[in-house]
C-alpha positions as CSV (number, residue, x, y, z in Angstrom):
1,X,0.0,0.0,0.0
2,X,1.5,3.5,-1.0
3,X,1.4,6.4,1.5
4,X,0.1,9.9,-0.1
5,X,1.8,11.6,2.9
6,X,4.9,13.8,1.6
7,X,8.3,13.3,2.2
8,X,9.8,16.4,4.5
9,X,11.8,17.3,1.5
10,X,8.4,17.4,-0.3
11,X,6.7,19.6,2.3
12,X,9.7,21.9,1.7
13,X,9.7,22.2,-1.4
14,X,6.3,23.0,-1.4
15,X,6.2,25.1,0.8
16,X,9.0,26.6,-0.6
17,X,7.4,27.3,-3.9
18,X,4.0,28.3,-2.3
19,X,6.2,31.0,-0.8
20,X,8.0,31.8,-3.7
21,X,5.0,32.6,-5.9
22,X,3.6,34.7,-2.9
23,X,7.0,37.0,-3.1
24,X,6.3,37.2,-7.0
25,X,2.7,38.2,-6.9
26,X,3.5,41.0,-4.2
27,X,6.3,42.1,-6.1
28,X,4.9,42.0,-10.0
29,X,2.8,44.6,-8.1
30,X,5.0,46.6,-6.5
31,X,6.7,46.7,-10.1
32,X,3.3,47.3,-12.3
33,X,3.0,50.1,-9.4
34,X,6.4,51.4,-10.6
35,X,5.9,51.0,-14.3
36,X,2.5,53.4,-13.5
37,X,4.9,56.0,-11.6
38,X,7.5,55.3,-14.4
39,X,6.2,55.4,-18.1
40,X,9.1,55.6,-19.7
41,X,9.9,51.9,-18.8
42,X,7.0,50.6,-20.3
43,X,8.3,51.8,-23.7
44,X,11.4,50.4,-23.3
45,X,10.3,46.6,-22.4
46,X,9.8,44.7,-26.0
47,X,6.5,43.3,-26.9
48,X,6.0,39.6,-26.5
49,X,9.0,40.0,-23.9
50,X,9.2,38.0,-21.2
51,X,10.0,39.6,-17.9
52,X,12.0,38.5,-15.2
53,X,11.8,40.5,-12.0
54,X,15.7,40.1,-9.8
55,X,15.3,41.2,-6.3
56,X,18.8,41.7,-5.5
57,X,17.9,41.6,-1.8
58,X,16.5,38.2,-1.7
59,X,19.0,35.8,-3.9
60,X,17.2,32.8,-3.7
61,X,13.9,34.4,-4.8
62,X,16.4,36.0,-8.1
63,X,17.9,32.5,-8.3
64,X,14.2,30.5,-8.2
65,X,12.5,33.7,-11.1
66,X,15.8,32.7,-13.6
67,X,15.2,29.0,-13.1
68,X,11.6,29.7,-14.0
69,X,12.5,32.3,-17.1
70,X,14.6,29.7,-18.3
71,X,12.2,27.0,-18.4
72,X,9.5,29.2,-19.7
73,X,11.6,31.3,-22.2
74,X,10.1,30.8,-25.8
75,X,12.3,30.7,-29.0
76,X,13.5,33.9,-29.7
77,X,11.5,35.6,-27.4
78,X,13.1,39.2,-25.6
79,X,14.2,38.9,-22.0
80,X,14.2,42.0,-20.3
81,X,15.5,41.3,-16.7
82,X,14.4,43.8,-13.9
83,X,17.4,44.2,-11.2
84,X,15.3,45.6,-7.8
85,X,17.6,46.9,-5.8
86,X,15.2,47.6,-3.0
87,X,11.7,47.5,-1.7
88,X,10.4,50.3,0.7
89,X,8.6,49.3,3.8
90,X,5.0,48.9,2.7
91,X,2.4,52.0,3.5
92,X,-0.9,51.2,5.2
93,X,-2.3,53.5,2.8
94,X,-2.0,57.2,0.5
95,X,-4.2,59.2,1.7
96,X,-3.0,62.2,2.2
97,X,-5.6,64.0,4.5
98,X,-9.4,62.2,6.0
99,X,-11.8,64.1,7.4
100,X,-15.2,62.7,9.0
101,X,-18.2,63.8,9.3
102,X,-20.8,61.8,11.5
103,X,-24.7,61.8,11.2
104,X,-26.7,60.5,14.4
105,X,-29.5,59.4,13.7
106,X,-31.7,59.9,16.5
């Protein structure tokens, strides 16, 4: 009879990747958010190209989104690869200024 439990290397892995796509999905984001800000980039960046976002700050997550490009590159496609030096600590929001006004009903 075969066990469906996981190995521990298993459970890392996937837990591994699980975190991985997290990281990717807050920073393609963060990096569409930039592009907005940033205009000029979104001429630059081929059409049809793939990009690969490099957190220089977090090698393993640069090291797992080249292993994935590479794998997912198609022939002759453009690469443009995204070198992100540094994310700022997140904001709880923008707003600049709130005011409230409150109606009791009576």
């Amino acid at each position: 009879m075969s066990s469906s439990f996981l190995s521990p290397d298993e459970i890392v892995y996937k837990m591994s990747e699980k975190e991985f796509i997290a990281k990717n999905i807050s920073l393609s984001i963060e990096f569409s958010k930039y592009v907005f800000e940033h205009p000029e980039l979104e001429d630059k960046i081929p059409k049809g190209a793939q990009v690969v976002l490099l957190p220089e700050y977090d090698k393993k997550l640069s090291e797992y989104n080249m292993t994935i490009a590479e794998k997912q590159r198609e022939e002759r496609q453009p690469v443009v690869y995204v070198k992100i030096r540094e994310l700022l600590p997140p904001r709880l929001s923008r707003v600049a200024k709130a005011e409230l006004e409150i109606d009791m009903l009576n």
